[in-house]
N, C-alpha and C positions, 0 to 999 in steps of 0.2 A: 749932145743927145745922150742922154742915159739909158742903158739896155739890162733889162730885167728879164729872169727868169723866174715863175713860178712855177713848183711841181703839184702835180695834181689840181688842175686849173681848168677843166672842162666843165664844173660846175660848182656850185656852193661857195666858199669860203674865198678859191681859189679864182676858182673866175670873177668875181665881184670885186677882188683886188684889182685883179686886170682890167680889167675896166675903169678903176677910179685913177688908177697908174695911167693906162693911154690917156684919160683925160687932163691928167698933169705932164704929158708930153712925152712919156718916157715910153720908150720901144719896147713888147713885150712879148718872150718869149711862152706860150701857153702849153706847159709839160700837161703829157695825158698819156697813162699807158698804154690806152684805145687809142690807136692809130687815126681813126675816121671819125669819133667822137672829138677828141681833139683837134683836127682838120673844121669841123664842122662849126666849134664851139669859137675857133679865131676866125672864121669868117665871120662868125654873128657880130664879134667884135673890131674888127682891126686887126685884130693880132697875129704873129706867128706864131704858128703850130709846130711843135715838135713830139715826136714821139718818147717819149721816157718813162719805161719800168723801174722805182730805187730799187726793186728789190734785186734787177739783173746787171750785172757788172756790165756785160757787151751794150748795152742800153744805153747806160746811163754812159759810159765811153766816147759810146757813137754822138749821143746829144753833145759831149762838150767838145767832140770833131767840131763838129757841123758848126755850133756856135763860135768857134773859135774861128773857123773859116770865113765866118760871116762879119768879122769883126772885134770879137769879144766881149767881154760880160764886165758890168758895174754893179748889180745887185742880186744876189741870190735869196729867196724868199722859198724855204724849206717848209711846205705845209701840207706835203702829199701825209694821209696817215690813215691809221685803224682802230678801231675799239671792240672791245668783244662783247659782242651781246647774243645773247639765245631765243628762246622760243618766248613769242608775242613782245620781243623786241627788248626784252627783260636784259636789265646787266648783271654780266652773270658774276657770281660770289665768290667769295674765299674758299665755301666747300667744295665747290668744281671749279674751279680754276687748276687745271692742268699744267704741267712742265710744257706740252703743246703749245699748248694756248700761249703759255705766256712768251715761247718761241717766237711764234706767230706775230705775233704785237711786237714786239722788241725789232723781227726781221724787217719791218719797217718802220717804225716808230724811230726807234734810234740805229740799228744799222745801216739801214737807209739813207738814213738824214746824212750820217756819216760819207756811206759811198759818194754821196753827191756832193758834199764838202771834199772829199779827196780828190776827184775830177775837176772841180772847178774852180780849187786853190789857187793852182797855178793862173787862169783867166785875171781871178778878181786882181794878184799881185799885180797884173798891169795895168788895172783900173787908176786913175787920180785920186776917184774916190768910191773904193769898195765900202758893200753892204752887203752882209747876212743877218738874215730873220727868221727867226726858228722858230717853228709854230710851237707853243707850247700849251699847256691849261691852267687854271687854278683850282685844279685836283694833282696837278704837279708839285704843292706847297703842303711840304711837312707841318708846317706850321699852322694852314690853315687846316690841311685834312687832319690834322689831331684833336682840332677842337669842333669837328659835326658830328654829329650820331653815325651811328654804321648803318641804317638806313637811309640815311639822304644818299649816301653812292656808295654801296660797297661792293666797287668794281677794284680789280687788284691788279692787275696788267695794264690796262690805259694807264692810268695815275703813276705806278712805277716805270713805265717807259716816259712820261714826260719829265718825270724827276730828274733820268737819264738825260733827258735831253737837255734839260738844265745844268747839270753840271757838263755836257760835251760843250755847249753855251761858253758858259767861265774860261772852260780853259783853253780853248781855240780864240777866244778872245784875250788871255793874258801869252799865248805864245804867235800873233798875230797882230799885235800894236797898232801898227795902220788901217787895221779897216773896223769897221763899227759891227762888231755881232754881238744880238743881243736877244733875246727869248722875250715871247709877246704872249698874252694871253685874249683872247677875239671876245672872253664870252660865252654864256649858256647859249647858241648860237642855232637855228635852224636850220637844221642840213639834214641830208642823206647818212650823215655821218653818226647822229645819234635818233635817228629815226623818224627824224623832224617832230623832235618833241622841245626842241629849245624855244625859248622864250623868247629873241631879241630875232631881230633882221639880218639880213648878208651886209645888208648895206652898216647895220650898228657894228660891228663884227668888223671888218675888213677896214674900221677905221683906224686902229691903233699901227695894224699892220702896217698898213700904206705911209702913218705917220716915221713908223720905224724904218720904214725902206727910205725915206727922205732925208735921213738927219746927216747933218756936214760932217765934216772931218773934225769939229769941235765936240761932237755931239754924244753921249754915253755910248759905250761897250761893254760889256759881259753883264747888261744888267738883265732883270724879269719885270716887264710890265703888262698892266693891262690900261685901258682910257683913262683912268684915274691918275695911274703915277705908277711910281715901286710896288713891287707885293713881294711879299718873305719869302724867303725861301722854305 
């Protein structure tokens, strides 16, 4: 039986993994920084609920007590996150973009991701067969954000925290050989998360995902994909 955790998985992106995951047998742990939101959201499902804030240390600690108690973890699926947007849902720009703000984003985006990679390093090392999957975007790609107009997104903190989170990708996967981590991209995606203004379903979205929490011991590490294949970095 494979045991997965996902953060921020009481709704959208995160819960719809969990769900395709119970369906392919694997145990699923349902992180939610809302205590009772998350309770609520793995009964809809099957799932267990755990409570986890990334952004507090005692949090995120306690979850990988509890999980470890409970047997320990084979898949970590890193996709609690944040973007900054302003008034009438607008992404906010290069002129306002704050040292704040880009704090803010970064506190979770990638020291988050981090925190719960240091907590549950040690779990996955005794897995057979560890996985992490680190949500990432395709406004994460230098190569592709160089060549859109500055109006198609000129958000400046989402884009450079997933960047981030791409290269924490790389190198936790070249100093970590055994287990498969590898950064995913879901998709222009409908969620809460960009104001439900994406184009594709939870269900189009959580497929790549679900695929990259699957892959054997044979299977790529430190790479960036999205349904398609590779994307540049």
């Amino acid at each position: 039986m494979t045991t997965t955790l996902i953060t921020g998985a009481n709704k959208g992106l995160g819960f719809e993994t969990a769900r395709q995951l119970l369906e392919a047998g694997h145990t699923v742990y349902l992180g939610s920084r809302d205590a009772e939101r998350g309770r609520l959201a793995a009964a809809q499902l099957g799932a267990r609920s755990i409570q986890l804030d990334i952004t507090d240390d005692a949090s995120v600690l306690a979850a990988a007590k509890a999980i470890e108690a409970d047997g320990g973890l084979d898949v970590l699926i890193n996709n609690a996150g944040v973007e900054e947007r302003g008034a009438a849902n607008a992404v906010i720009g290069p002129a306002d973009v704050t040292a704040d703000l880009m704090r803010e984003t970064f506190e979770t985006n990638v020291f988050g991701t981090v925190r719960v990679l240091h907590a549950f390093l040690p779990l996955l090392a005794r897995s057979a067969a560890p996985v992490v999957v680190n949500l990432s975007s395709g406004l994460a790609s230098l190569t592709r954000v160089a060549g859109i107009p500055a109006h198609v997104y000129p958000g400046v903190a989402y884009p450079a925290s997933k960047t981030a989170v791409n290269m924490v990708t790389v190198q936790y996967a070249k100093a970590f050989p055994n287990m498969r981590i590898n950064a995913v991209e879901p998709g222009f995606t409908k969620t809460d998360l960009n104001g439900n203004t994406g184009i594709q379903t939870v269900e189009q979205g959580a497929e790549i995902i679900v695929r990259m929490a699957q892959v054997g011991p044979d299977g790529p590490t430190g790479g960036y994909f999205d349904a398609e294949g590779t994307l540049p970095w």
